[in-house]
C-alpha positions as CSV (number, residue, x, y, z in Angstrom):
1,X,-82.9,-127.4,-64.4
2,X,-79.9,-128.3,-66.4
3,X,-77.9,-130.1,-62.6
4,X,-74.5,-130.2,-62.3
5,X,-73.2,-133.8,-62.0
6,X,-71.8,-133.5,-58.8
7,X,-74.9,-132.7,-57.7
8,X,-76.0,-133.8,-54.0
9,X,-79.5,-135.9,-53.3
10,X,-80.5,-136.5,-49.8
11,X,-83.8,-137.6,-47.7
12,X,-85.9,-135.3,-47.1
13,X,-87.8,-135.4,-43.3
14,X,-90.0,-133.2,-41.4
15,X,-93.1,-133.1,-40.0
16,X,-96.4,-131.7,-41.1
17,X,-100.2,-131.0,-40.4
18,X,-103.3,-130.1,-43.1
19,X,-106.8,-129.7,-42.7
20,X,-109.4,-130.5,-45.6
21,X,-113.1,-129.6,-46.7
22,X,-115.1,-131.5,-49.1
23,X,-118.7,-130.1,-50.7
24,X,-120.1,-131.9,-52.8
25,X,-122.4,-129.9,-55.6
26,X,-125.5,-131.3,-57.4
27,X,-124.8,-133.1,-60.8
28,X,-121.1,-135.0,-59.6
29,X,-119.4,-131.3,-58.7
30,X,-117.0,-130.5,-55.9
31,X,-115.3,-127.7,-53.8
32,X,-112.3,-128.4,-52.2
33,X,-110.2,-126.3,-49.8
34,X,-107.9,-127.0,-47.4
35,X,-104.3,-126.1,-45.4
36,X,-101.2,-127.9,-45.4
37,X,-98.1,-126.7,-43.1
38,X,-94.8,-128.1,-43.5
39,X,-91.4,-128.1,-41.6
40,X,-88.8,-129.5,-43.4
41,X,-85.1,-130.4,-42.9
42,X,-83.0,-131.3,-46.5
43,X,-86.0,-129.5,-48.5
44,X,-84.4,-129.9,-51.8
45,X,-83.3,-126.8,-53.0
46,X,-82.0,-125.3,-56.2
47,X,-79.1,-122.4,-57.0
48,X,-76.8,-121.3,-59.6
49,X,-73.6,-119.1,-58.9
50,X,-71.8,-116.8,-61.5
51,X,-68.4,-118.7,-62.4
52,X,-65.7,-116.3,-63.7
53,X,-64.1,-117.4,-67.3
54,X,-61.0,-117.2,-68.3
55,X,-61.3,-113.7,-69.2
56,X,-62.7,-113.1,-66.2
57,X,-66.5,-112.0,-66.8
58,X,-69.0,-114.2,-64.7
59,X,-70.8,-116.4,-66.4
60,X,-74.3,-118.7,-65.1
61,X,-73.1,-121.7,-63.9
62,X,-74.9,-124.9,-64.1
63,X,-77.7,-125.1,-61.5
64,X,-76.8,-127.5,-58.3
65,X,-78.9,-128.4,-55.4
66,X,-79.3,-127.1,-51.6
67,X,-80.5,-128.5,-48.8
68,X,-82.9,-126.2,-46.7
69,X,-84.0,-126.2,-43.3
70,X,-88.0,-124.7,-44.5
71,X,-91.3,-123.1,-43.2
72,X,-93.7,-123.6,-45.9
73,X,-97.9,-123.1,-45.1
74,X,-100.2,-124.0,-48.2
75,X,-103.5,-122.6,-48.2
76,X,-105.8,-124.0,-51.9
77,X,-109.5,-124.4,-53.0
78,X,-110.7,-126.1,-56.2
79,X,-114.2,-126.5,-57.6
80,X,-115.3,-129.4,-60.3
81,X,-118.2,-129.2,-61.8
82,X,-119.7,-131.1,-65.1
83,X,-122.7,-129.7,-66.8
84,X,-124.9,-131.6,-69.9
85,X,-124.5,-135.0,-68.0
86,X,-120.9,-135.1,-68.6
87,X,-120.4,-133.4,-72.3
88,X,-118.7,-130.1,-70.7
89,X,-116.7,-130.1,-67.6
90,X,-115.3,-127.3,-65.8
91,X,-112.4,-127.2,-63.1
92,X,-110.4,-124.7,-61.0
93,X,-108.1,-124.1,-58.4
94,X,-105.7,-121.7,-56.7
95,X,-103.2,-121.7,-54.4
96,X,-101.6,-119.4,-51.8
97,X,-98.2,-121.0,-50.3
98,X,-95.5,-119.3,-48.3
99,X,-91.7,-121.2,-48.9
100,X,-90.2,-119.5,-46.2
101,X,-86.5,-120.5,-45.2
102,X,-86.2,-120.8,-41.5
103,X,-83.0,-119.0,-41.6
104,X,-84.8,-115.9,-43.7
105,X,-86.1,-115.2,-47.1
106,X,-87.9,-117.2,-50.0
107,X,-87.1,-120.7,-50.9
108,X,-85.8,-119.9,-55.0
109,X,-88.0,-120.6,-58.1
110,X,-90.7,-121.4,-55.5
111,X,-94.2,-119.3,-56.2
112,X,-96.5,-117.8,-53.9
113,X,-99.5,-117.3,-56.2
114,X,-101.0,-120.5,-58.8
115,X,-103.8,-120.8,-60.7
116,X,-105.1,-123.5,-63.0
117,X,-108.3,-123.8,-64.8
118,X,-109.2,-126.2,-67.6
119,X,-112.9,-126.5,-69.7
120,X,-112.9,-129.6,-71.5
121,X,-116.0,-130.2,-73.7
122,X,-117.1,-133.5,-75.7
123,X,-119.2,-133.0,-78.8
124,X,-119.3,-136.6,-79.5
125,X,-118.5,-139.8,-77.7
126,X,-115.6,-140.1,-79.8
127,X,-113.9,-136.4,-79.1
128,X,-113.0,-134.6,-76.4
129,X,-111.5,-131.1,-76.5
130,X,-109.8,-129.6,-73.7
131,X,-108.6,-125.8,-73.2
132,X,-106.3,-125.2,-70.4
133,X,-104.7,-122.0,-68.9
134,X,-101.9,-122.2,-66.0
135,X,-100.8,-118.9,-63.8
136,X,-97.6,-119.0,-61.8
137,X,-96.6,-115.9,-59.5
138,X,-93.3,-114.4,-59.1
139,X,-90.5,-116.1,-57.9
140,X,-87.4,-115.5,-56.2
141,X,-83.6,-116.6,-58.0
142,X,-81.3,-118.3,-55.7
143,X,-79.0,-115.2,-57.0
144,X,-81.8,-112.6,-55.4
145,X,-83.3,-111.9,-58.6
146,X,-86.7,-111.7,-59.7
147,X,-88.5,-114.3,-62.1
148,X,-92.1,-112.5,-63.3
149,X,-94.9,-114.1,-63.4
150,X,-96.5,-115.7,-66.4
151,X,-100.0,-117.6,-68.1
152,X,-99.9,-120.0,-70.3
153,X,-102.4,-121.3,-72.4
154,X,-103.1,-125.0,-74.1
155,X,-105.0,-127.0,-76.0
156,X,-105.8,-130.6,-76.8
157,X,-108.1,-132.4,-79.4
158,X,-108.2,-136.4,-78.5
159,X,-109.6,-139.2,-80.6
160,X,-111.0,-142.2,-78.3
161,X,-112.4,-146.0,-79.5
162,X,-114.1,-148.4,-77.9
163,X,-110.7,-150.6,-78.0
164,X,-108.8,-148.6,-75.8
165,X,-106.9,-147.0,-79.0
166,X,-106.5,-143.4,-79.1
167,X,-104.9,-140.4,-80.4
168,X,-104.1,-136.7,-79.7
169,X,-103.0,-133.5,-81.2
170,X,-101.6,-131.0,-78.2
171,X,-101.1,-127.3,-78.7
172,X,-98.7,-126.0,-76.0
173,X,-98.3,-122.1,-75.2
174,X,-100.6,-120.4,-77.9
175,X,-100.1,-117.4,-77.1
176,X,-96.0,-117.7,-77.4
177,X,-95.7,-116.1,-74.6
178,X,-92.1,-115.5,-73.2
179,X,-91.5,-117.0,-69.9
180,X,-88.9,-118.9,-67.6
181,X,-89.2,-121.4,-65.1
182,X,-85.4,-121.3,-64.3
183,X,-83.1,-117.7,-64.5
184,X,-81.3,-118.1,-68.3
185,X,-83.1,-121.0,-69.4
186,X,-86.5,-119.8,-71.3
187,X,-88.7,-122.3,-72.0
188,X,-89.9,-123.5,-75.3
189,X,-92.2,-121.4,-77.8
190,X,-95.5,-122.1,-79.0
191,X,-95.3,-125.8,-79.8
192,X,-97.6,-128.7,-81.6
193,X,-97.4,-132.5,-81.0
194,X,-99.2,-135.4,-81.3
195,X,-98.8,-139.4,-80.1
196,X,-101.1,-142.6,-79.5
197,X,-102.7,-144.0,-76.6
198,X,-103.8,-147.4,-75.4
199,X,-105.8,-147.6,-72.2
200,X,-105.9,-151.1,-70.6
């Protein structure tokens, strides 16, 4: 978010517990699952307050940071799984979290509900497309409000050589869907862009 500059870092300390399961599949796939719990003290923390102007109508500030005693219990699976020894690859996972302030409510701009899924698939040795689509739940302001959920989809084409050189053409939220991450600040449009790669 766009931070005020006197904006206020600390460390971060707690304690925390998690449990994990690993099966493997046949063919190099994978479900994972697991549960994380966290108590934290200085969990960074994000808010924004209404500043009156000089015609007194309140206006969004610039976002600053908080420092929150929190409750938070993660509960996620995933699953991998590659199919046509290697050519298409498929890969999930979810989450379920609870960002609970020990002193009551929701830690802000914090979802309960994600989802991420990506198919990649590689016609040639050369080319490897990938399709991915992201789902964040709703979220809580620091303000109260309501942020509403959204998906967003993307796409990538990339160009690999047997030098390390490649390159890559991105497409970033096809559908132009409408959505914030942060109260007043929506994020960017359906978007293309491109760069180079060097792997070494």
């Amino acid at each position: 978010p766009y931070l005020r500059p006197d904006a206020d870092f600390r460390h971060t300390y707690g304690a925390s517990v998690f449990s994990e399961l690993l099966y493997t599949l046949q063919r190099g796939g994978e479900v994972r699952s697991g549960a994380r719990y966290q108590l934290a003290h200085n969990y960074l923390g994000f808010e924004r307050n209404l500043s009156p102007t000089t015609g007194g109508v309140p206006q969004a500030d610039y976002f600053t940071t908080t420092h929150l005693r929190a409750s938070i219990l993660d509960l996620y699976g995933s699953v991998t799984q590659p199919f046509f020894g290697e050519r298409v690859g498929f890969s999930f996972e979810g989450w379920y979290r609870t960002p609970t302030l020990l002193e009551g409510g929701r830690i802000p701009y914090e979802e309960s509900l994600g989802a991420s899924g990506t198919l990649s698939v590689r016609p040639h040795r050369t080319i490897r497309l990938s399709f991915t689509g992201d789902f964040v739940g709703s979220r809580k302001t620091s303000t109260g409000g309501d942020l509403d959920p959204y998906t967003v989809f993307s796409a990538e084409v990339r160009f690999l050589t047997k030098g390390g050189f490649g390159a890559y053409v991105r497409g970033v939220n096809l559908l132009n869907t409408t959505y914030s991450i942060w109260d007043g600040v929506p994020e960017r449009p359906f978007e293309v862009f491109g760069g180079f790669t060097f792997d070494f």
